[in-house]
Each structure stands twice: as structure tokens, then as C-alpha cells.
C-alpha positions in Angstrom: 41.2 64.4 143.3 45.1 64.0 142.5 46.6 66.0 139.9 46.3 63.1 136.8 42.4 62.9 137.5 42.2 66.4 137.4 43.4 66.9 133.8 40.2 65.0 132.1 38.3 68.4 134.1 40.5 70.8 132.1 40.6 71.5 128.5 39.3 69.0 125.7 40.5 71.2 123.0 43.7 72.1 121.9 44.6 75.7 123.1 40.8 76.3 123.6 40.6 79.3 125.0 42.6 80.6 121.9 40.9 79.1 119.0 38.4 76.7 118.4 37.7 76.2 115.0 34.6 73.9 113.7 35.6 70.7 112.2 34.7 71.7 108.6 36.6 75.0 109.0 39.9 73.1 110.2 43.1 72.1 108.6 44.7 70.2 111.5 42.8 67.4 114.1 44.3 66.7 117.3 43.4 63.3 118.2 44.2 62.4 121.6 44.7 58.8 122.4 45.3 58.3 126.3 45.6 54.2 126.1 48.1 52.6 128.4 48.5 48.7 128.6 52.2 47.8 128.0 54.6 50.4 129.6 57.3 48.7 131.5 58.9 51.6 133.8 56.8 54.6 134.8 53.3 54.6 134.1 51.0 57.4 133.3 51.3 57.8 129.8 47.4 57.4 130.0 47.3 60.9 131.3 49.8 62.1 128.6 46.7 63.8 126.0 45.2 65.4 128.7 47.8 67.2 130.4 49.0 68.1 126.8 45.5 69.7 126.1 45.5 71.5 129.3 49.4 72.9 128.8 48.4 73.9 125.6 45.8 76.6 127.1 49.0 78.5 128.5 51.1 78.4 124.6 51.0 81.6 122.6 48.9 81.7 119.9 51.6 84.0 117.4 54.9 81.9 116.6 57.8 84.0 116.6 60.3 81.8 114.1 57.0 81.4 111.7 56.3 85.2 112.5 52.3 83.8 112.0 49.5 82.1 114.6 49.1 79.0 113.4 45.9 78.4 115.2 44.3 80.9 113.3 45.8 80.6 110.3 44.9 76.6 110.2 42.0 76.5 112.1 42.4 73.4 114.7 39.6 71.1 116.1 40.4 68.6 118.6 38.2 65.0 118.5 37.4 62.4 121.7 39.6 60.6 122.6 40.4 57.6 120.7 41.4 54.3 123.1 41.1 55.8 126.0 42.2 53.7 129.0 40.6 55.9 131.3 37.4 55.0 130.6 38.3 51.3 129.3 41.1 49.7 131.5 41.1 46.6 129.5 41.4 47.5 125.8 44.5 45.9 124.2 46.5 44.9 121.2 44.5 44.6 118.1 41.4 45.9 119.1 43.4 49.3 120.4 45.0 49.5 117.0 41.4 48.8 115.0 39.7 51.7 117.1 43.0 53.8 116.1 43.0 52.9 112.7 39.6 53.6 112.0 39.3 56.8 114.2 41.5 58.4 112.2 40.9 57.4 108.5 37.7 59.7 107.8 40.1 62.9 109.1 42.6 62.0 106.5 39.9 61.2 103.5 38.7 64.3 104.5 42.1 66.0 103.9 42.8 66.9 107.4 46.4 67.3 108.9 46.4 64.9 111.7 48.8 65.1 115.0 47.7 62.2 117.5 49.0 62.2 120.9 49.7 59.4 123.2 49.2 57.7 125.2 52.0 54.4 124.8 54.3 54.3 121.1 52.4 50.9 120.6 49.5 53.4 119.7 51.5 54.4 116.2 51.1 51.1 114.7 47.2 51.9 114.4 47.7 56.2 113.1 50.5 54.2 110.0 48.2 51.6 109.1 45.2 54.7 108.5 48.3 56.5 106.6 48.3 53.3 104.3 45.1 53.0 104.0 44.6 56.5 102.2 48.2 56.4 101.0 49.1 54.9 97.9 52.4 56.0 97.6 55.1 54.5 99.7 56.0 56.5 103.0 59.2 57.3 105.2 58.6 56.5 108.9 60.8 58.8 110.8 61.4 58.0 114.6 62.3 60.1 116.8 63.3 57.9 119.8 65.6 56.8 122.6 64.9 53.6 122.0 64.9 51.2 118.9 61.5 50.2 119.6 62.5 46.9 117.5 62.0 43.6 119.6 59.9 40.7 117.8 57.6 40.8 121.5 58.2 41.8 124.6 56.7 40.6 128.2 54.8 38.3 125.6 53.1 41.0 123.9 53.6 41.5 120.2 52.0 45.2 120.6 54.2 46.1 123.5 55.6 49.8 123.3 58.6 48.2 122.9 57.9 46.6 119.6 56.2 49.2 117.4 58.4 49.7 115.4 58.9 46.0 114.0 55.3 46.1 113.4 55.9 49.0 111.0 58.7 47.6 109.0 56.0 44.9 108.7 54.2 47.0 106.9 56.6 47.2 105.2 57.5 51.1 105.1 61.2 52.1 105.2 62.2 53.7 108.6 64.4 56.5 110.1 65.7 55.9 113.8 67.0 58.9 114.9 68.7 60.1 118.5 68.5 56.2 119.2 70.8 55.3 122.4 69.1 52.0 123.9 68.6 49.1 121.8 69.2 45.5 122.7 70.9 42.5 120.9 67.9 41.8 118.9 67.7 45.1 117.8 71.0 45.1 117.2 71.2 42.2 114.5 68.3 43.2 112.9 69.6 47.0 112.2 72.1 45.3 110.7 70.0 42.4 108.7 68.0 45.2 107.0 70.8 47.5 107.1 68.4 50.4 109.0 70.2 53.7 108.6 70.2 54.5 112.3 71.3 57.9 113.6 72.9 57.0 116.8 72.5 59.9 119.6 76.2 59.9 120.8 77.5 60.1 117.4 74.7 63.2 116.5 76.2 64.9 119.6 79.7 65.3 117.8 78.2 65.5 114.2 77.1 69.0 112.8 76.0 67.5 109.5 73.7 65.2 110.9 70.4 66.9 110.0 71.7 67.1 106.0 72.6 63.7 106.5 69.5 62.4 108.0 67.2 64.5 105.3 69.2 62.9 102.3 68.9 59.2 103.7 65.0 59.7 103.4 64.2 57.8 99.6 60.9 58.6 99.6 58.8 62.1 99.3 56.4 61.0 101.6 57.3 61.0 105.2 55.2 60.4 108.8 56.8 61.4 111.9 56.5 59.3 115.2 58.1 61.3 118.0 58.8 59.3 121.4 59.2 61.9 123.3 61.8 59.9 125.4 64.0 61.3 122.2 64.5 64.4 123.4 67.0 64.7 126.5 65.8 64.0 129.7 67.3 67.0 131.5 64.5 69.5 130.1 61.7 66.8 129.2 61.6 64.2 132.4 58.3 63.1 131.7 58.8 60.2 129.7 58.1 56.3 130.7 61.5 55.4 130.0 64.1 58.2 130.5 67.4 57.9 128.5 70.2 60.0 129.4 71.7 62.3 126.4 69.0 62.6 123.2 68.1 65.8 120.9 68.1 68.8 122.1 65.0 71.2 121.9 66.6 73.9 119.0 68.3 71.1 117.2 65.1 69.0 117.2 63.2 72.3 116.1 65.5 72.9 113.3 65.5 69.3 112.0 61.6 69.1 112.4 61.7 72.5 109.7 63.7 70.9 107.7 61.8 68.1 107.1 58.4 69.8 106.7 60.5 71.7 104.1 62.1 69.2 101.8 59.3 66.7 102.4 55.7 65.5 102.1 54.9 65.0 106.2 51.5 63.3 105.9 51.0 63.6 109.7 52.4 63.1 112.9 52.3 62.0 116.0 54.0 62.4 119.7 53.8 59.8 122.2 54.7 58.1 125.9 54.5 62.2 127.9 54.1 60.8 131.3 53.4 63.4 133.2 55.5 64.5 136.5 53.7 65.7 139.3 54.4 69.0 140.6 56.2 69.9 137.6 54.1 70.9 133.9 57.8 71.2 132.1 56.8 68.1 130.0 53.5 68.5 129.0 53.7 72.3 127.8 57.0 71.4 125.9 54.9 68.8 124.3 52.2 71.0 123.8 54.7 73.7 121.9 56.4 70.7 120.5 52.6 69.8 118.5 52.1 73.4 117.9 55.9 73.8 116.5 55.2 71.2 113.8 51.5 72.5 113.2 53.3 75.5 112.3 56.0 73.8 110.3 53.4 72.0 108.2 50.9 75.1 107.7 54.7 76.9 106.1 54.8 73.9 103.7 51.3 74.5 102.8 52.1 78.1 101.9 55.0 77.0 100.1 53.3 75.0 97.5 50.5 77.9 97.1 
């Protein structure tokens, strides 16, 4: 058995040996979504929500910045798998998006905080569209991303990884692109057709505003957060499908993630493309901490309006 097979043997909640709360009891659902069809460098995205479970059996349970344990706190139950390549190799596009979509839309009519994990970014299309659904007010999508994410299709896929967020602007929800430092001339024109209020990585680097800056170009109180974990620099988070050199930094993206929780309405969240390295679990418990982090972010919020 190679490491990647092992991980569906480990945990199936998140931080299980801590807490696990009942579904009824629980603020916050983990829904893991290891699907995989459309990555075009390193594979093994698939393996992403179970190596994140796993890591997050070795995470604290007290947060030191929040001076609280969120897990108990919140209370957080962890569902099956939604899409999961795994078990069914040949799911794509639309029907990936459908199971996605309506997995998740009883969690949020029930008034659950949801934080899906990937699995590929083309997954986020289907946890926005169950955001509309029981939405009615109009919604920021901030990206956190090395990538624009922006192309019409790629390798003649319209629900390539590499195109998720075109299908969100369909929807027609204003977006955030932030730490962005690959894009290509398609991109390109359209950032500028639709005048996209990018926050480019190199300029962010030399920028100590950025985060006030970012936070006042949101025009909406309502915001969901799609985190490609490719955003963050590759020098302490390698295990990403497509590794970009430069990106946010862990205490800068920390402090911008509390921000945001602060000053806005996050209705969820979600972190995507952790492909795991092997001989190395760097990736997958920053992940895990990185889902726990904003857990603990939004359970603050909570308190706030109490």
C-alpha cells in the first residue's frame, strides 16, 4: 500500500480524535471532495481531503491568537466525501458540479458553516452555485490564487481547473483575485474587459497597504472564499498541482483571512488542489491548520455579532 492509498485508512473526520461533534450539535461541516479529472501538471489532488483529514489529527485543538478551541467551541462534523474520484474514476464536468451542488445545499439550509476541501479548483464552481441557491443577496468571490483561473476552456474542457473562475463571473458574482502571478493573454484581456481589481503577488510583496486595500475593494457584505492553495508560496506549501514561485505568505495570509472574517459576511469557504508530497506532510497539516485558522476566524465573527 503506497502512502496516497493509505490516507482513505486514516481519519474520516476532521481532528477526530479531538472532537467529534454530532451533526445536529455542529456549527461547521467539512465536506471533503477528493475528485480529480482536469489537472494538467502534478496529479494527486484526489488524495488532497484525505491527507488533510489525517494531518488534522496531529493540530491542536486550543488556538493561541483566538486564545479559544474552536473544535469545541463550534462543534465540527465531517460528511462523505462528495465526488470522490477514488471510488468513481470517470465522473466529470457537470455531473461533478450537480453532486457538489446538491451535497452541499441541505448543510447551508440548515445553517451550517461549510469549509469543502479539494480535490481540483474546478470543484468551486459546484460549492458557489449551492451559495446562490440559498443566497439571495449578491456575494464577493474572493480568490486566493497563483493563477487567474480565467480561460474560456482549456485542453477542451469548459470545467478545467483552469477555468473556474470564468464560470463564476458567469454567475455572475463579482470577484477578488488576489496573490495572482500566472495568467495568460486571455486572461489578461479579460481583467481588463471587466476591469477585475486584481491584486498582483509581485506588487503585494512591496505593498504594506495591500490588505486595507483589498478589504475596501470588496462592494458587497457577503463574501465566499476559494483558496487555491497554489496562492500561498511554494517554499513552505510544495504540495500544490501547479507550483508558482513567490505568493502570500503564511502570517500575512492569516492576518488578511481575520480581517476579512471581521469586516465581512464569509458565507463559507473552501481550499482546494493540496497535492500531497510524499515523504513530506508539510502541505497537508498547513492545510489542515489553514481550515482550522479560518474555522476559528468565522466562530470570532459569530461572537462578535452576539
Amino acid at each position: 500500500m503506497d502512502s496516497f492509498t493509505a490516507f482513505s485508512s486514516g481519519p474520516k473526520q476532521f481532528l477526530e480524535s479531538e472532537a467529534t461533534t454530532p451533526y445536529a450539535d455542529a456549527a461547521v461541516v467539512v465536506v471533503p471532495i477528493p475528485y480529480e479529472a482536469t489537472t494538467s501538471y502534478r496529479k494527486g489532488c484526489q488524495y488532497g481531503p484525505g491527507a488533510v483529514l489525517e494531518a488534522s489529527d496531529q493540530l491542536e485543538a486550543y488556538d493561541e491568537e483566538l486564545a479559544t478551541s474552536p473544535c469545541h467551541d463550534l462543534g465540527i462534523y465531517t460528511c462523505v466525501p462528495l465526488a470522490d474520484s477514488n471510488k468513481h474514476p470517470a465522473l466529470e464536468g457537470e455531473a461533478m458540479l450537480s453532486e457538489v451542488c446538491d451535497g452541499i445545499v441541505p448543510f447551508l439550509r440548515d445553517g451550517k458553516f461549510v469549509v469543502a476541501i479539494g480535490g481540483e479548483h474546478a470543484i468551486t464552481t459546484g460549492v458557489v452555485q449551492a451559495m446562490q441557491k440559498v443566497n439571495s443577496d449578491p456575494f464577493t468571490v474572493v480568490q486566493i490564487d497563483a493563477h487567474g483561473d480565467m480561460r474560456y476552456e482549456f485542453e477542451g474542457s469548459r470545467h478545467n481547473h483552469a477555468c473556474v473562475m470564468r464560470r463564476v463571473l458567469e454567475l455572475g458574482l463579482p470577484t477578488l483575485p488576489i496573490a495572482i502571478r500566472a495568467i495568460c493573454q486571455e486572461e489578461a484581456e479579460l481583467i481588463k474587459e471587466k476591469n477585475i481589481p486584481v491584486f498582483w503577488a509581485r506588487e503585494m510583496a512591496d505593498n504594506p497597504h495591500w490588505i486595507d486595500q483589498a478589504i475596501a475593494s470588496i462592494a458587497t457584505d457577503k463574501v465566499f472564499l476559494t483558496i487555491d492553495m497554489d496562492g500561498f508560496d511554494p517554499g513552505f506549501l510544495p504540495g500544490v498541482g501547479t507550483p508558482e514561485p513567490g505568493g502570500l505568505g503564511w502570517y500575512d495570509g492569516l492576518k488578511f483571512f481575520r480581517r476579512l472574517f471581521q469586516t465581512k459576511q464569509v458565507i463559507g469557504c473552501d481550499l482546494m488542489e493540496l497535492a500531497p508530497v510524499q515523504g513530506s506532510v508539510v502541505s497537508e497539516f498547513s492545510t489542515a491548520k489553514l481550515a482550522y485558522k479560518l474555522m476559528g476566524y468565522w466562530g470570532e465573527s459569530q461572537r462578535r455579532k452576539s
